[in-house]
N, C-alpha and C positions, 0 to 999 in steps of 0.2 A: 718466381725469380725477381719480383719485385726489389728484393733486399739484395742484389746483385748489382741495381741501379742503382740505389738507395747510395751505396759502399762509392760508388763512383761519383755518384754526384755532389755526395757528402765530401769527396776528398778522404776517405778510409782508407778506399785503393786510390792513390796518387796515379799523375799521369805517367806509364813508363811501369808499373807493376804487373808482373806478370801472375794473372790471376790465377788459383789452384786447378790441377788439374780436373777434368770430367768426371774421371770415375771418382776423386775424390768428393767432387759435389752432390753428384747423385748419393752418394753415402750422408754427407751431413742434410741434404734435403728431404732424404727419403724418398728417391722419385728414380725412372732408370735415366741411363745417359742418352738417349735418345731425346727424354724430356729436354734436360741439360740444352747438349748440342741445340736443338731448336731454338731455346730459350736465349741463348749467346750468339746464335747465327744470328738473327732477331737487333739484338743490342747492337755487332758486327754494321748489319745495314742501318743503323738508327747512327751510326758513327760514332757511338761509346767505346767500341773494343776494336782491336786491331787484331786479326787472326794469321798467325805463319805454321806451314806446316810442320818446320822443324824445330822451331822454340816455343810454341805455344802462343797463348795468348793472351793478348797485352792491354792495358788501360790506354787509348790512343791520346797522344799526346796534343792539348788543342794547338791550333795554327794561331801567330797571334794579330791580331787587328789592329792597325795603326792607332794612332789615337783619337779621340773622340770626336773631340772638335776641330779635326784638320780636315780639310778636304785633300782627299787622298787619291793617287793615281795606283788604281789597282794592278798594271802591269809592275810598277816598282814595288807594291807590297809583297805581291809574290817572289818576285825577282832576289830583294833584300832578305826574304826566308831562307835563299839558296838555291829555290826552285826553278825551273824550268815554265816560262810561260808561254801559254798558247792561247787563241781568241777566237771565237767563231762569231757572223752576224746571224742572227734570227729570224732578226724581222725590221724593215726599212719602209717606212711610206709615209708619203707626204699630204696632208690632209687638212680639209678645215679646222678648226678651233670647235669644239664640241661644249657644252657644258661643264662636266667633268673636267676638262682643262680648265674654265675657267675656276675652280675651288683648289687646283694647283698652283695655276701659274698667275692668276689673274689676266690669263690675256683677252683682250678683244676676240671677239667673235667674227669680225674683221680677217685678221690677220691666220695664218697658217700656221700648221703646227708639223714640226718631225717628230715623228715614235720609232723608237729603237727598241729590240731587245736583244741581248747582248749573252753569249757565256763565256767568262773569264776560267781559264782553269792553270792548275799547278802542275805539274808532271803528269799529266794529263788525265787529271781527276779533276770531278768542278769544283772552282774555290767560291766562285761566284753570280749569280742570275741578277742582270741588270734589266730591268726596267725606266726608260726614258721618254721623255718627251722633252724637245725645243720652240720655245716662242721665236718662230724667223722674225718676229715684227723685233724684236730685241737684238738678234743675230741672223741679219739678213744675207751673209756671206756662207753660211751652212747650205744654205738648198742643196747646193751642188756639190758636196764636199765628197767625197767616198770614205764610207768606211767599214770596207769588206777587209781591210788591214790592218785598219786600227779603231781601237774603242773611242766612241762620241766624248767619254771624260776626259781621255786622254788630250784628244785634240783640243777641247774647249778649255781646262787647264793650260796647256800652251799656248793657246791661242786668243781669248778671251779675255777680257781684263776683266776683275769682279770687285765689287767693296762689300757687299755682305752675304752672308750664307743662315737657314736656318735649317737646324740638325731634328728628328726625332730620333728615336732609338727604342725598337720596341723588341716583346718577344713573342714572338706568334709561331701558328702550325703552317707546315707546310702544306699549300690544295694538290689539287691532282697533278697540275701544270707545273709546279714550282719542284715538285718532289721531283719527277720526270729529270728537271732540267739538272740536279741538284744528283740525281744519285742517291735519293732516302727513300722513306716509307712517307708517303701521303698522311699528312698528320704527326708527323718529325718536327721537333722543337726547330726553330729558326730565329737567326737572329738576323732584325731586319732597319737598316739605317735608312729614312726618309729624306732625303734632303733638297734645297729650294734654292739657289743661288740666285744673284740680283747683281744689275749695274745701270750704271745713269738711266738707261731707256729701258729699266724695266725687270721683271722678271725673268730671268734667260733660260735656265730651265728646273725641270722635276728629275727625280729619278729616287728610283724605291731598289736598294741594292739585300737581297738573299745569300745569307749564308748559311750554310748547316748546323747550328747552335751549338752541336755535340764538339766543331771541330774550329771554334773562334772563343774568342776572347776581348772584351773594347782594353785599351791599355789607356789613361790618359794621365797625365803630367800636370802639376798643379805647384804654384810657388805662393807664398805670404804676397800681400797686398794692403796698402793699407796701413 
């Protein structure tokens, strides 16, 4: 069923095509519908196909991702989809400055660090796995902040003045923990934004955001210069 992906990620079958039926594929594959069915449930959880029981089944239509270089409040991104947003906290603790922080944030070994992880979701599938850490030596008013209600981005966006930010953008598999958190198969394409923001005193924070590849898109906007 390889050539099933192929058609989808090729853009063959467009997003919103509702793919041939079972029995007719097992006919042009040569294989029973049992194969089929598995082969599509499979795709289904990898987040290429959308399965309904009374229309069949469909090329899922990707969600689409702000643009590239904004830094982005992902309660509004979903929100602006139409969706329905909900948030849950993960994980909250407040801890030394470790090595690994330092090749992030640059912070002092000194100074404290917050780690968060976060799941952002849309009509209550995950849109989102957030992965954070804060330099308190840079935002010393977070220690105490709660955010069992609202996501660390959000509030540091509102809250935090910034002047620079740097992006990666990569495409990687999902591990055991990411898939879990995500709703895919372990080893599930993922698209995965890196990013670093800074102000006067410093590095403020890291955060490594997960999305299901199958079901994002980057959008970004470009004008002449020059």
């Amino acid at each position: 069923m390889s050539d099933v992906r192929e058609k989808i990620v090729s853009g063959t079958w467009p997003p919103g095509f509702r793919i041939p039926f079972e029995t007719d594929m097992a006919k042009d594959y040569g294989c029973s519908r049992m194969t089929v069915n598995k082969a599509l449930t499979q795709l289904a959880r990898s987040g290429l196909l959308e399965r309904t029981r009374k229309t069949g089944t469909y090329v899922k239509t990707p969600q689409s991702l702000s643009a590239a270089m904004e830094i982005t409040n992902i309660r509004k991104e979903v929100e602006d989809s139409g969706k329905e947003y909900s948030y849950r906290l993960l994980l909250d603790t407040v801890r030394p400055s470790e090595a690994d922080d330092s090749n992030k944030l640059s912070a002092s070994s000194k100074n404290s660090i917050r780690q968060l992880e976060c799941l952002h979701s849309a009509n209550g599938a995950p849109f989102c796995f957030e992965e954070r850490i804060v330099n308190i030596g840079s935002v010393p008013e977070i220690e105490n902040v709660s955010f069992d209600n609202e996501g660390p981005g959000t509030w540091l966006l509102r809250t935090v003045p910034w002047n620079s930010a740097e992006h990666q953008i990569l495409a990687t598999l999902a591990t055991e923990t990411v898939a879990k958190m995500l709703g895919i198969e372990p080893g599930a394409h993922c698209l995965v934004v890196e990013r670093r923001t800074q102000n006067d005193l410093g590095n403020v924070t890291w955060a490594k955001l997960w999305y299901a590849g199958a079901n994002h898109r980057l959008v970004a906007t470009f004008t002449p210069t020059g």
